[in-house]
KOLDRENVEX-812293 format. One line per field, with one value per residue (C-alpha): residue in one letter; x, y, z. Coordinates in steps of 0.5 Angstrom, whole numbers, plus 2048, in hexadecimal, padded with zeros to 3 digits. Example, Ala and Ser with C-alpha at 12.3 -4.5 7.8 and 13.67 -1.06 7.14 Angstrom:
r c(A / S)
u c(819 / 81B)
v c(7F7 / 7FE)
w c(810 / 80E)
***
This chain:
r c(X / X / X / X / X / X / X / X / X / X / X / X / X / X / X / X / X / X / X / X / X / X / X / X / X / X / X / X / X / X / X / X / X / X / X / X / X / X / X / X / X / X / X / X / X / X / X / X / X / X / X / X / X / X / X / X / X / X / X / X / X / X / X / X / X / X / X / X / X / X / X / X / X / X / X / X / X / X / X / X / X / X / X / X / X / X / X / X / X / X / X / X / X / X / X / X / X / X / X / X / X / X / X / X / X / X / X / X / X / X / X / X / X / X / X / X / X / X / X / X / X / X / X / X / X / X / X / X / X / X / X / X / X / X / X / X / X / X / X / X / X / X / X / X / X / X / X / X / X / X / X / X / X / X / X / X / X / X / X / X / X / X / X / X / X / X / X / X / X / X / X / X / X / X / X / X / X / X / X / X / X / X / X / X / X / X / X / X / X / X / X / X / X / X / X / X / X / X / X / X / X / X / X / X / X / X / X / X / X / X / X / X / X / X / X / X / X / X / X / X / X / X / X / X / X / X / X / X / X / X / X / X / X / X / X / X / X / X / X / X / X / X / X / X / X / X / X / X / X / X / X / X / X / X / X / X / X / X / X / X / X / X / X / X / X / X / X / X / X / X / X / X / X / X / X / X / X / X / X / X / X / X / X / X / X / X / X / X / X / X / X / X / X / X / X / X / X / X / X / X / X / X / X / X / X / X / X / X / X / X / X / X / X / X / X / X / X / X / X / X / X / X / X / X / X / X / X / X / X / X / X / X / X / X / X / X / X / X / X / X / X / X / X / X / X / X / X / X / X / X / X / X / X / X / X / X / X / X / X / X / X / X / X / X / X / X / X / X / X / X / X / X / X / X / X / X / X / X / X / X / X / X / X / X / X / X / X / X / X / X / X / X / X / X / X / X / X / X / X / X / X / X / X / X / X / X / X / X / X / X / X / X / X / X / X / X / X / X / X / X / X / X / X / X / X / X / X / X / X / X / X / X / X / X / X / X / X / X / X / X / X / X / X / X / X / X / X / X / X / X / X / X / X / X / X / X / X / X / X / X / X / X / X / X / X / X / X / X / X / X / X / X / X / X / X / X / X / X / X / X / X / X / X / X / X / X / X / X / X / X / X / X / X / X / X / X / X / X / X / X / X / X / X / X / X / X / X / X / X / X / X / X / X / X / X / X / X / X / X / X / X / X / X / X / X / X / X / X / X / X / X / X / X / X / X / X / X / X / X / X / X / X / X / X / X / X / X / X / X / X / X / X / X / X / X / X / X / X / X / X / X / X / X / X / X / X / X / X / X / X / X / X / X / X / X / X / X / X / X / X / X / X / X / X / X / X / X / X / X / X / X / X / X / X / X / X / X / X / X / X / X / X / X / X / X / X / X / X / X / X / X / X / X / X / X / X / X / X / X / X / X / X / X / X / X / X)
u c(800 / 806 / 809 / 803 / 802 / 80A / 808 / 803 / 807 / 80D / 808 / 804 / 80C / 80D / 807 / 808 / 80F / 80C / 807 / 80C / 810 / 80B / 809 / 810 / 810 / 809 / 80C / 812 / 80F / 80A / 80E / 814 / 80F / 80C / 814 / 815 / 80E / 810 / 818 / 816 / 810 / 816 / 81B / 815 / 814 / 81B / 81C / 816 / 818 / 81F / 81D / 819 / 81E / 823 / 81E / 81E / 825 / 826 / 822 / 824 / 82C / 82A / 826 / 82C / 831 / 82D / 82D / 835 / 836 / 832 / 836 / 83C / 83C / 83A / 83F / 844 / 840 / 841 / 848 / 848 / 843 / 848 / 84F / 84B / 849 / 850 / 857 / 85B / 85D / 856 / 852 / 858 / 856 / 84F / 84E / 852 / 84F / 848 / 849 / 848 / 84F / 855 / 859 / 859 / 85E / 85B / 85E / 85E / 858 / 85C / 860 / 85D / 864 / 868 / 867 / 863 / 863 / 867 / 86D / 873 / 877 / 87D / 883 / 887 / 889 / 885 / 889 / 887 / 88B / 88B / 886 / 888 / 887 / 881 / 87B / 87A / 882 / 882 / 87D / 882 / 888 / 886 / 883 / 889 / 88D / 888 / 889 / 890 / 890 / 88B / 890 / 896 / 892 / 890 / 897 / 89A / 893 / 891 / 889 / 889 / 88C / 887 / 881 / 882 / 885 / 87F / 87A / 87C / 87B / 875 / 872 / 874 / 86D / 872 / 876 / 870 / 870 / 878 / 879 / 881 / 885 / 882 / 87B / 879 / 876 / 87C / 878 / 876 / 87D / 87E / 879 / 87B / 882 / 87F / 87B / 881 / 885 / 880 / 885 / 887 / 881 / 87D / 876 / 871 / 875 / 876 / 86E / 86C / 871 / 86D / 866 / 868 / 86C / 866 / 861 / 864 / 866 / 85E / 85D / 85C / 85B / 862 / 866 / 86C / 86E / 86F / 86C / 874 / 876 / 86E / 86F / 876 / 873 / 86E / 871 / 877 / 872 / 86F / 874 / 876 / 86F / 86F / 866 / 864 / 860 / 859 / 852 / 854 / 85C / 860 / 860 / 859 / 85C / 863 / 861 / 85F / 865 / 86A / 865 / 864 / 86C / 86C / 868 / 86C / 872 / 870 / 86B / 86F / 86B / 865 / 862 / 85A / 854 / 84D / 84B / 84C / 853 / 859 / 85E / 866 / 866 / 864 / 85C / 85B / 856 / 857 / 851 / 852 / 84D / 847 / 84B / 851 / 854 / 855 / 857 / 853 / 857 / 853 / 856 / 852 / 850 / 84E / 84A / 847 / 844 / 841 / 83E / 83B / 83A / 835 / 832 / 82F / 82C / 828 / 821 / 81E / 81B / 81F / 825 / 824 / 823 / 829 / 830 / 834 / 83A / 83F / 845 / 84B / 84D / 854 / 84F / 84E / 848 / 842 / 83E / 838 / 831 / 831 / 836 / 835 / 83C / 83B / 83D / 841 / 841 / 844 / 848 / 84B / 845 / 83F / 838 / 838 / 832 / 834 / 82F / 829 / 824 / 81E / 818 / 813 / 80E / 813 / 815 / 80D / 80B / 812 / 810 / 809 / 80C / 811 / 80B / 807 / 80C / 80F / 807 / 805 / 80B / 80A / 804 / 806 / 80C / 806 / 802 / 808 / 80A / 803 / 803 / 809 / 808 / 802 / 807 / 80B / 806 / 804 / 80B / 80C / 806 / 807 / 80E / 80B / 805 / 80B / 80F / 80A / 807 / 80E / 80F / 809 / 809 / 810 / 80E / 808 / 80C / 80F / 80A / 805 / 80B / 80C / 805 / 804 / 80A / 807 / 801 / 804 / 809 / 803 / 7FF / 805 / 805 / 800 / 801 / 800 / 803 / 7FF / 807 / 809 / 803 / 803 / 80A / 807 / 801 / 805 / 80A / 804 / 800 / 807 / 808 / 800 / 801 / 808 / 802 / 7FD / 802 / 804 / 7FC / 7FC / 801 / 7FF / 7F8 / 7FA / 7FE / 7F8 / 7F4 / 7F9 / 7FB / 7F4 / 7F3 / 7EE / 7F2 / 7EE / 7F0 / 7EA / 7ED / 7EB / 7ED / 7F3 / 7F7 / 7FE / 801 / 7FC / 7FD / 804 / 804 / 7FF / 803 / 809 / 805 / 802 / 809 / 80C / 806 / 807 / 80F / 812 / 819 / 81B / 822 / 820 / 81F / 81A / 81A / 813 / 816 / 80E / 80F / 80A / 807 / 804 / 7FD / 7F7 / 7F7 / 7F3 / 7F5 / 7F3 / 7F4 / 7F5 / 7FA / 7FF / 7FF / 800 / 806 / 809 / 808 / 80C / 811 / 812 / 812 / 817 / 81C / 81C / 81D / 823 / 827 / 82B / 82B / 82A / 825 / 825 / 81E / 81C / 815 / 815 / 80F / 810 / 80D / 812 / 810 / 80E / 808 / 809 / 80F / 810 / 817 / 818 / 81F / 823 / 82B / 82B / 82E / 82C / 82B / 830 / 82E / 82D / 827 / 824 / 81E / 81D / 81B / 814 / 813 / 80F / 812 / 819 / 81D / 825 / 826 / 822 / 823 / 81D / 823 / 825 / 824 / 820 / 818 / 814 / 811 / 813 / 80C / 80C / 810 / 80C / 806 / 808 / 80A / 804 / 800 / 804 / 803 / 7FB / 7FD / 800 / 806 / 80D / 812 / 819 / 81F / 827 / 82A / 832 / 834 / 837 / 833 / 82C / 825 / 821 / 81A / 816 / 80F / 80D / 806 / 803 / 7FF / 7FD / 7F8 / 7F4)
v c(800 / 805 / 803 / 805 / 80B / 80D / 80B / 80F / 815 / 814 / 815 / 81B / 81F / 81C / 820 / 825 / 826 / 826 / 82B / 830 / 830 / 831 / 837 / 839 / 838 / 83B / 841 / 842 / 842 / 847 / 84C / 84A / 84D / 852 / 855 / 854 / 858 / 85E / 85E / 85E / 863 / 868 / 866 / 869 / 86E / 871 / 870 / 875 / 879 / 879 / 87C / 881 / 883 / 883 / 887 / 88D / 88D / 88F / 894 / 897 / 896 / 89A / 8A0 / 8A0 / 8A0 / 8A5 / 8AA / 8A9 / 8AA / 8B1 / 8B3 / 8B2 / 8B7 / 8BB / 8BA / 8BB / 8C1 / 8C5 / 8C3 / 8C7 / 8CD / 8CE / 8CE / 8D4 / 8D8 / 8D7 / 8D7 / 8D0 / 8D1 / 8D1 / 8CE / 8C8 / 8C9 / 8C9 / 8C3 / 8C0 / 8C2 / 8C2 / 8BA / 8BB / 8B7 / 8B4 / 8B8 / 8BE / 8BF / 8C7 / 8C8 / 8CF / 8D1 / 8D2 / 8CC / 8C6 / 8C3 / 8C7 / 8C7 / 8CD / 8CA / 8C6 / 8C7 / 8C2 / 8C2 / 8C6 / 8C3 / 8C9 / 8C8 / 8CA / 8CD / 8D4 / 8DA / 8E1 / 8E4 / 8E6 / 8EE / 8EC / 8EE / 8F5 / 8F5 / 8F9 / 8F4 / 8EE / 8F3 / 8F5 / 8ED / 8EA / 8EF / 8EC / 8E4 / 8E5 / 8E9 / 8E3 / 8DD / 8E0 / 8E1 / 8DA / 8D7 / 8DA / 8D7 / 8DF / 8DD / 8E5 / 8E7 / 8E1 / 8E4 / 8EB / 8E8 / 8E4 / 8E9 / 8EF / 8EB / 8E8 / 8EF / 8F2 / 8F1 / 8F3 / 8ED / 8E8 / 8E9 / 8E8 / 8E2 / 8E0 / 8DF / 8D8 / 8DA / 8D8 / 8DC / 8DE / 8DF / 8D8 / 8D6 / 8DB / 8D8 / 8D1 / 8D3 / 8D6 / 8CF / 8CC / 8CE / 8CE / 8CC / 8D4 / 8D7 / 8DA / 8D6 / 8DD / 8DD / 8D6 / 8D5 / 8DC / 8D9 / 8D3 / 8D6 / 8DA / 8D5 / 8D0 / 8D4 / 8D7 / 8D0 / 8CF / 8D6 / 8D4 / 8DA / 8DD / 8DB / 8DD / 8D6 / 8D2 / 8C9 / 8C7 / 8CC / 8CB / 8C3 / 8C3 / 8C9 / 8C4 / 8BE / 8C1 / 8C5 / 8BE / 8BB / 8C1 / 8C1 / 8BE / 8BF / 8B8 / 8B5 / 8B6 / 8B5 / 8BD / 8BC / 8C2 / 8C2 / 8BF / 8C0 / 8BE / 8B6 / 8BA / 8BE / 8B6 / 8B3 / 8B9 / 8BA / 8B2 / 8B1 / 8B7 / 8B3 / 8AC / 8AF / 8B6 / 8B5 / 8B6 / 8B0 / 8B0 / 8AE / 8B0 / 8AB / 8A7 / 8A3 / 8A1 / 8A5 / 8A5 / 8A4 / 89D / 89E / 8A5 / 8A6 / 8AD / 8B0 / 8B6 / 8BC / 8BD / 8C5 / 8C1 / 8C7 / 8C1 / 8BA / 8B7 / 8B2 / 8AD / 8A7 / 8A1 / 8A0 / 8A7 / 8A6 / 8A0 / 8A3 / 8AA / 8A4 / 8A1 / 8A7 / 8A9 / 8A2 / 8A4 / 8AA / 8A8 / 8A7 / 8A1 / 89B / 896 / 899 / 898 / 891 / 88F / 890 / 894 / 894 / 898 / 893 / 895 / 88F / 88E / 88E / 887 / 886 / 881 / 87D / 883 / 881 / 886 / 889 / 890 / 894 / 89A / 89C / 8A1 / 8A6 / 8A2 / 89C / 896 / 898 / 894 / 894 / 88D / 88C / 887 / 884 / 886 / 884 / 87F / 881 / 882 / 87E / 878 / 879 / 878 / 873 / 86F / 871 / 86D / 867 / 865 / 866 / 862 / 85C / 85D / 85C / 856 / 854 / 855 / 851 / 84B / 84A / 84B / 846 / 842 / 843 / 842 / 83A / 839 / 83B / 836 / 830 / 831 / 831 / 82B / 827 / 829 / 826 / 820 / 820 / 821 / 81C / 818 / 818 / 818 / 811 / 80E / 812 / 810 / 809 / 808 / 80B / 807 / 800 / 800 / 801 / 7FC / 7F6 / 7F7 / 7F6 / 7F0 / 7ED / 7ED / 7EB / 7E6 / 7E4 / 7E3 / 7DF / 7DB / 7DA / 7D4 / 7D5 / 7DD / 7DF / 7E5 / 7E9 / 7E8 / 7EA / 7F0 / 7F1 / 7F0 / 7F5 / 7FA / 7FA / 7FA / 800 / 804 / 802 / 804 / 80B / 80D / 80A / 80F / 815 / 813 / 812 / 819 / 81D / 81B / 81D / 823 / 824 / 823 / 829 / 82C / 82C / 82D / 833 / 830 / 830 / 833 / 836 / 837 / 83C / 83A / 83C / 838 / 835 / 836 / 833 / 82C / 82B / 82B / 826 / 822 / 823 / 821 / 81A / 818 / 818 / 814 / 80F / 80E / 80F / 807 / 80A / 809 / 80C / 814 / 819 / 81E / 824 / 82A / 830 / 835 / 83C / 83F / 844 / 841 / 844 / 840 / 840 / 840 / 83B / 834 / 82F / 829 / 82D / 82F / 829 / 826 / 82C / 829 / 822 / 823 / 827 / 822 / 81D / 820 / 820 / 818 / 817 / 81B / 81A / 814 / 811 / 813 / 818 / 81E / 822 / 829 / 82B / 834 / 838 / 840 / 847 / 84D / 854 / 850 / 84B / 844 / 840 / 838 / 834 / 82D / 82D / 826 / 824 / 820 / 820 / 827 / 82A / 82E / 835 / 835 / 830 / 836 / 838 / 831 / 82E / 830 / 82E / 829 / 821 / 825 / 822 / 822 / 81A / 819 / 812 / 80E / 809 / 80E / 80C / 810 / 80F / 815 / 818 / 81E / 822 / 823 / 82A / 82C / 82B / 82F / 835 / 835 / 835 / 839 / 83F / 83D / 840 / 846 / 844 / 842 / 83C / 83D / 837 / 838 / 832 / 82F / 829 / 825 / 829 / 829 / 82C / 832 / 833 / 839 / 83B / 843 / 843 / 84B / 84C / 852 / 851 / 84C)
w c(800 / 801 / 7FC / 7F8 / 7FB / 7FA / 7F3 / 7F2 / 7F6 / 7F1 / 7EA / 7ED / 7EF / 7E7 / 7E5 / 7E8 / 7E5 / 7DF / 7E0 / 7E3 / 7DC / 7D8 / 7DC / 7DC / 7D4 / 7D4 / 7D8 / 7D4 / 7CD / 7CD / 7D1 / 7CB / 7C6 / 7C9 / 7CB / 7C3 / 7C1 / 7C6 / 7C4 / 7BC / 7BD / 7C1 / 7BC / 7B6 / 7BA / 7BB / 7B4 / 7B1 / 7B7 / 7B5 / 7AE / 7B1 / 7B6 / 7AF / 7AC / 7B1 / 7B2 / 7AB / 7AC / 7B1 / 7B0 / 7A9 / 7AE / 7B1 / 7AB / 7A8 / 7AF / 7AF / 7A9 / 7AA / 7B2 / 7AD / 7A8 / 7AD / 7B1 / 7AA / 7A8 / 7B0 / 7AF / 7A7 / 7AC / 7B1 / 7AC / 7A7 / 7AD / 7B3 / 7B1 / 7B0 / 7B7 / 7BB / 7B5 / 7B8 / 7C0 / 7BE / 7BB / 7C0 / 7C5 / 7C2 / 7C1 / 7BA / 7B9 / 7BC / 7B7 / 7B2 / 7AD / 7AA / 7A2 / 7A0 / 79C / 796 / 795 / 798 / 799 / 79D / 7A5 / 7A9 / 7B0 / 7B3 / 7AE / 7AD / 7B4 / 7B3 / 7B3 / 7B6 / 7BE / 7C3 / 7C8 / 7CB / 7C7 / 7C8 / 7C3 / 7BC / 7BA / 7B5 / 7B8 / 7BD / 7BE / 7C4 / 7C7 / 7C5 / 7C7 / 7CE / 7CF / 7CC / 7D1 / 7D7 / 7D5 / 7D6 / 7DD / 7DF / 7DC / 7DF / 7E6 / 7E5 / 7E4 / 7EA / 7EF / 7F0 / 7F2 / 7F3 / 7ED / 7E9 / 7EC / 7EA / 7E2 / 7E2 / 7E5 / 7E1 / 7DA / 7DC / 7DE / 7D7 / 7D2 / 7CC / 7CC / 7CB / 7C4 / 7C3 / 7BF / 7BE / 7B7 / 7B6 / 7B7 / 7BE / 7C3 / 7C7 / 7CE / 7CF / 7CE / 7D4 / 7D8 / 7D7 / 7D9 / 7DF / 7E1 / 7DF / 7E5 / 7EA / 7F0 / 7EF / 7EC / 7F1 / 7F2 / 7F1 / 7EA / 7E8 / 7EA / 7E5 / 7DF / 7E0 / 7DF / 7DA / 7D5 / 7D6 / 7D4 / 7CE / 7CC / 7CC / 7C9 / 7C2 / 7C0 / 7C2 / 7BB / 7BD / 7BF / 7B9 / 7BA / 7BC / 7C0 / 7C4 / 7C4 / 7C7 / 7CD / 7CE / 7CF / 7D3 / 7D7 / 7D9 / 7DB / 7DF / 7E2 / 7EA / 7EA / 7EB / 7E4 / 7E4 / 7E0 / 7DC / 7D8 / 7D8 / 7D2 / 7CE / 7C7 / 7C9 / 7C6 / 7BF / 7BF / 7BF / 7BA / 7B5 / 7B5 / 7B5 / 7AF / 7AA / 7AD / 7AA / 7A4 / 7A1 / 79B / 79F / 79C / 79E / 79A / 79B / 79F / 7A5 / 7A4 / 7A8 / 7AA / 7AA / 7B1 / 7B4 / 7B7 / 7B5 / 7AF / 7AA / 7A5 / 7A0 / 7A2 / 79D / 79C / 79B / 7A0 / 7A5 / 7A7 / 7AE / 7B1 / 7B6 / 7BB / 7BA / 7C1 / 7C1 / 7BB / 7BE / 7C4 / 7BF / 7BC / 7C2 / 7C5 / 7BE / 7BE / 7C5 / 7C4 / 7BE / 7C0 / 7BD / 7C2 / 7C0 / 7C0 / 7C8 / 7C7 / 7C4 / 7C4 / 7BE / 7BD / 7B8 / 7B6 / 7B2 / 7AD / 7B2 / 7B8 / 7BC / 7BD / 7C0 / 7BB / 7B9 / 7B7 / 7B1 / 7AE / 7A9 / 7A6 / 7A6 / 79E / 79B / 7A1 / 7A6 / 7A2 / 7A6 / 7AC / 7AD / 7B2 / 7B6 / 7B9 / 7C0 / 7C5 / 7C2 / 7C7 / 7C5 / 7C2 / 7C8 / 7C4 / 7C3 / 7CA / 7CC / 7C8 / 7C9 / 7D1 / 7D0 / 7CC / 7D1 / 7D7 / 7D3 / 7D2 / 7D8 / 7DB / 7D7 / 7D9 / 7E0 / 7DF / 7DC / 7E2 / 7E7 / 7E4 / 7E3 / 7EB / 7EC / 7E8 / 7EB / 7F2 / 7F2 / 7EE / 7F4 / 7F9 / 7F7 / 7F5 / 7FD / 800 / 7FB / 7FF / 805 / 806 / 803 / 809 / 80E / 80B / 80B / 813 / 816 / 813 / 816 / 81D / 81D / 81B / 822 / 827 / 823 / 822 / 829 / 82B / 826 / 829 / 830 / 82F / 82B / 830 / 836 / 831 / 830 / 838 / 839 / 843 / 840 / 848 / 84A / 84C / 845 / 841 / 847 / 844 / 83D / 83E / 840 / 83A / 835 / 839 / 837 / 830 / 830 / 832 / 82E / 828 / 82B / 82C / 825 / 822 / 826 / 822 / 81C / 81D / 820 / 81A / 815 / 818 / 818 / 811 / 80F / 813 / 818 / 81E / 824 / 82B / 82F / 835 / 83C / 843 / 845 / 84C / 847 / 84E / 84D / 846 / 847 / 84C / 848 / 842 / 846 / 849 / 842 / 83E / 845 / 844 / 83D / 83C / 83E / 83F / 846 / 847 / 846 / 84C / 84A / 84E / 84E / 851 / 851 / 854 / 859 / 856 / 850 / 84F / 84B / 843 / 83D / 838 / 835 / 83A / 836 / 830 / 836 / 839 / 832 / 832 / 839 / 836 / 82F / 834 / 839 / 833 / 82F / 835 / 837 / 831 / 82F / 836 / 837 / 83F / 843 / 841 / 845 / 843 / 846 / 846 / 848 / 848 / 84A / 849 / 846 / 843 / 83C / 840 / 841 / 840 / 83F / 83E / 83D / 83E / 83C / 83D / 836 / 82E / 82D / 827 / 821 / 821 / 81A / 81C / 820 / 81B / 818 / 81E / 81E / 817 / 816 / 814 / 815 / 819 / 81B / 81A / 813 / 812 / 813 / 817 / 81C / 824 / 826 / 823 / 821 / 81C / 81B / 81E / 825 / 824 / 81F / 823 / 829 / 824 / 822 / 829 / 82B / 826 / 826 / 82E / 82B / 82E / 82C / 82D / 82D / 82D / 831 / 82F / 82F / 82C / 832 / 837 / 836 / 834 / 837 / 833 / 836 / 836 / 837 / 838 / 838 / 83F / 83C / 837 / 83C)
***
């Protein structure tokens, strides 16, 4: 018959399998499919919208060409204005300072070739010498005398004789416009000797010829001081300069200066198209005025910030959603999303347009495919748990009727051998001697309550599981039941070699509970622990009250118990020993049960074990809610 059942059992955990992969199939295909629907509707989608996003960025690309092209010729075109209307000089300082270019190169009006500002360096050595009698000479005469008393005063270290030298021709407006025999302007060269030689300059006189060198060297308007002779005062001055650096240079036109005469140097034919084109010198762009009275030149990195700077002030939505970028052809560079050239205005530059964002559309409707297919997905997950979660429910409860029908059957073959063999015996006996059959009665009385106990626990074990065990809660003597308790599993354990000890507090006040349950509890309890202990047997039965409510202990000195079987214990048909050999018999419900009463009391069980010492289980049962 139990072969038959464990037959049975073995084909439904079978079924169940089978079933389980076909779950898990049904599961994966639909959820397969519906990932290939939603991935190819989104791959559709951004194509179409990758198309339409290309379309728009063309457009705007163009705009923005079309608008360049226009801030460029006007910025030539104010260029061509500030050349009729200034002097080469200030038409220089105005376009520099203006942001209308790096640098300027003015051509005379009437030769388009021949430089008007900043000129060719003069190649004449630019030390300070007495000015020469070509301009006012008794102004030359009188400042050449005054450089010379300044010179010797400076030779000797007189600081006396230099403030009084320096002082008298700072004081003196005529030498402003002497100029010596190479054309420079002879007063700034004195006021570089002056701050030259600071150490015997006083620091009044040194600080005045610095404010005013500094702002004639800015003052383009002043054109007695020839490009060479300004770039040479400006770099000297900075070098000489002790002021901290700061956001405002001394000189705002002293890069435009090097640059200009740069490119002369580099490019003496004044070679320069009428459109945007590469210079001699490396990074830096040139282009031919409109006028022809002009070449502009532009460092790479500074046209690319004007760029920029153009492409943010346009007022178009879309520009505010991308970004653009203006490259030159040498320029490194991510990959770009659309490109544009810029044409014959700009030649080797183009628009890039980088990181466009998505199309709020595409960004929608990819937002709902990816949340459909994630839901429908979701939900056949959920159905898929839902059917497996039941398989394994039921694969567990075939396993566990299976080990509970081939426990009990073992517990139950003991106690029931036993009888047959004491009754076989007195049959067999034909004197049938009163002592022995006494003897014989009392070993089938214990054999009979170990088969009721195990009946019980069974039966209490099957309400359990069907949810239809009971507690009816009554007032109760917790000392008495204890002590019945105690007496029944004396009457009923045949093991004579133990010394049970019950240790009850005085105190203990009455308690409402399920008689029959917590005597089940303490029967289960003091069970467990003759089981598990090993001669002589030493059990403690303790009943006491503490801030939590009532506290019962059955304490033994046996095997003990791993820690790592602490929470196992209470499952139920777990058991330490899980051969059906083992010693010890039970079937593995006698814990469980006991949890489970426990917890119908709103109480906890606790266990203290040691392996080799003993067993400590514990009941608090609440006073507070009787």
């Amino acid at each position: 018959m139990l072969d038959s059942f464990f037959g049975k059992g073995r084909v439904q955990t079978d079924r169940s399998r089978a079933v389980f992969v076909l779950i898990a199939l049904a599961g994966v295909l639909p959820s397969a499919l519906v990932l290939w629907f939603a991935s190819l509707a989104i791959r559709n989608e951004q194509l179409a919208t990758a198309q339409i996003a290309e379309e728009a960025h063309q457009v705007l690309l163009n705009q923005i060409k079309s608008d360049l092209v226009q801030r460029w010729n006007s910025l030539l075109e104010e260029t061509d204005q500030r050349i009729a209307s200034l002097s080469p000089e200030a038409a220089f300082y105005e376009t520099v300072t203006g942001g209308g270019a790096d640098g300027l190169i003015v051509l005379t009006a009437g030769d388009t070739h021949r430089v008007a500002y900043p000129g060719l360096p003069r190649r004449a050595d630019e030390t300070n010498s007495p000015p020469a009698d070509n301009k006012g000479k008794d102004s030359n005469t009188q400042l050449a005398s005054q450089l010379a008393v300044l010179t010797a005063a400076i030779q000797r270290n007189d600081g006396d004789g230099v403030g009084h030298a320096a002082q008298t021709i700072l004081d003196n407006p005529t030498f402003e416009l002497c100029v010596d025999r190479n054309g420079r302007h002879a007063l700034s060269s004195i006021e570089l000797l002056i701050l030259e030689n600071r150490d015997v300059v006083p620091d009044a006189i040194h600080a005045s010829a610095f404010s005013r060198l500094t702002k004639r060297l800015n003052n383009y308007r002043f054109d007695l001081i020839p490009a060479s002779q300004r770039r040479f005062l400006m770099s000297r001055i900075s070098a000489l300069s002790s002021q901290p650096s700061s956001p405002a240079p001394l000189f705002p036109t002293m890069f435009a200066e090097n640059l200009s005469a740069q490119f002369m140097e580099t490019n003496q034919e004044l070679n320069a198209g009428p459109y945007l084109s590469r210079s001699t010198i490396e990074g830096v762009w040139q282009q031919r005025l409109p006028s022809g009275h002009g070449i502009a030149l532009f460092t790479e990195h500074r046209l690319r910030k004007r760029y920029a700077d153009w492409v943010a002030d346009m007022d178009n939505p879309l520009a505010t959603r991308v970004r653009v970028e203006v490259a030159s052809d040498n320029s490194t560079h991510h990959s770009a999303d659309t490109e544009m050239v810029l044409g014959n205005a700009f030649p080797g530059w183009r628009l890039r347009i980088v990181g466009a964002d998505a199309d709020t559309r595409s960004a929608s409707l990819k937002g709902i495919y990816v949340a459909l297919s994630v839901a429908t997905v979701g939900l056949i997950l959920l159905i898929l748990l839902a059917m497996a979660s039941m398989t394994l429910r039921r694969l567990a409860l075939a396993k566990q009727k299976n080990t509970m029908v081939a426990t009990v059957s073992h517990e139950l073959k003991t106690p029931v051998s036993s009888i047959k063999l004491l009754v076989d015996t007195l049959l067999q006996d034909p004197a049938l001697r009163p002592d022995r059959v006494r003897e014989y009665l009392i070993l089938i009385a214990r054999e009979n309550s170990r088969l009721s106990q195990l009946v019980e626990n069974v039966l209490s074990f099957s309400r359990i599981e069907r949810t239809k065990f009971r507690i009816e809660k009554q007032p109760l003597d917790i000392v008495g039941l204890i002590r019945e308790a105690v007496a029944t599993f004396t009457q009923q354990a045949e093991i004579s070699d133990r010394e049970l000890t019950v240790e009850i507090a005085p105190d203990i006040p009455p308690y409402r509970g399920d008689a029959w349950a917590l005597n089940r509890v303490l029967l289960n309890l003091l069970d467990n622990a003759c089981k598990f202990s090993d001669p002589p047997r030493k059990i403690r039965v303790s009943a006491q009250v503490d801030k939590q409510g009532l506290v019962i202990s059955v304490s033994d000195q046996g095997i003990g118990i791993r820690e790592a079987d602490f929470g196992k214990i209470f499952d139920q048909f777990y058991q330490a020993d899980q051969k059906l050999s083992r010693s010890n018999e039970g079937c593995g419900l006698g814990l469980g049960i006991v949890k489970h009463i426990v917890n119908l009391h709103e109480g906890t069980i606790e266990v203290n074990s040691e392996l080799g010492v003993g067993s400590t289980f514990t009941v608090h049962l609440p006073l507070g809610q009787q």
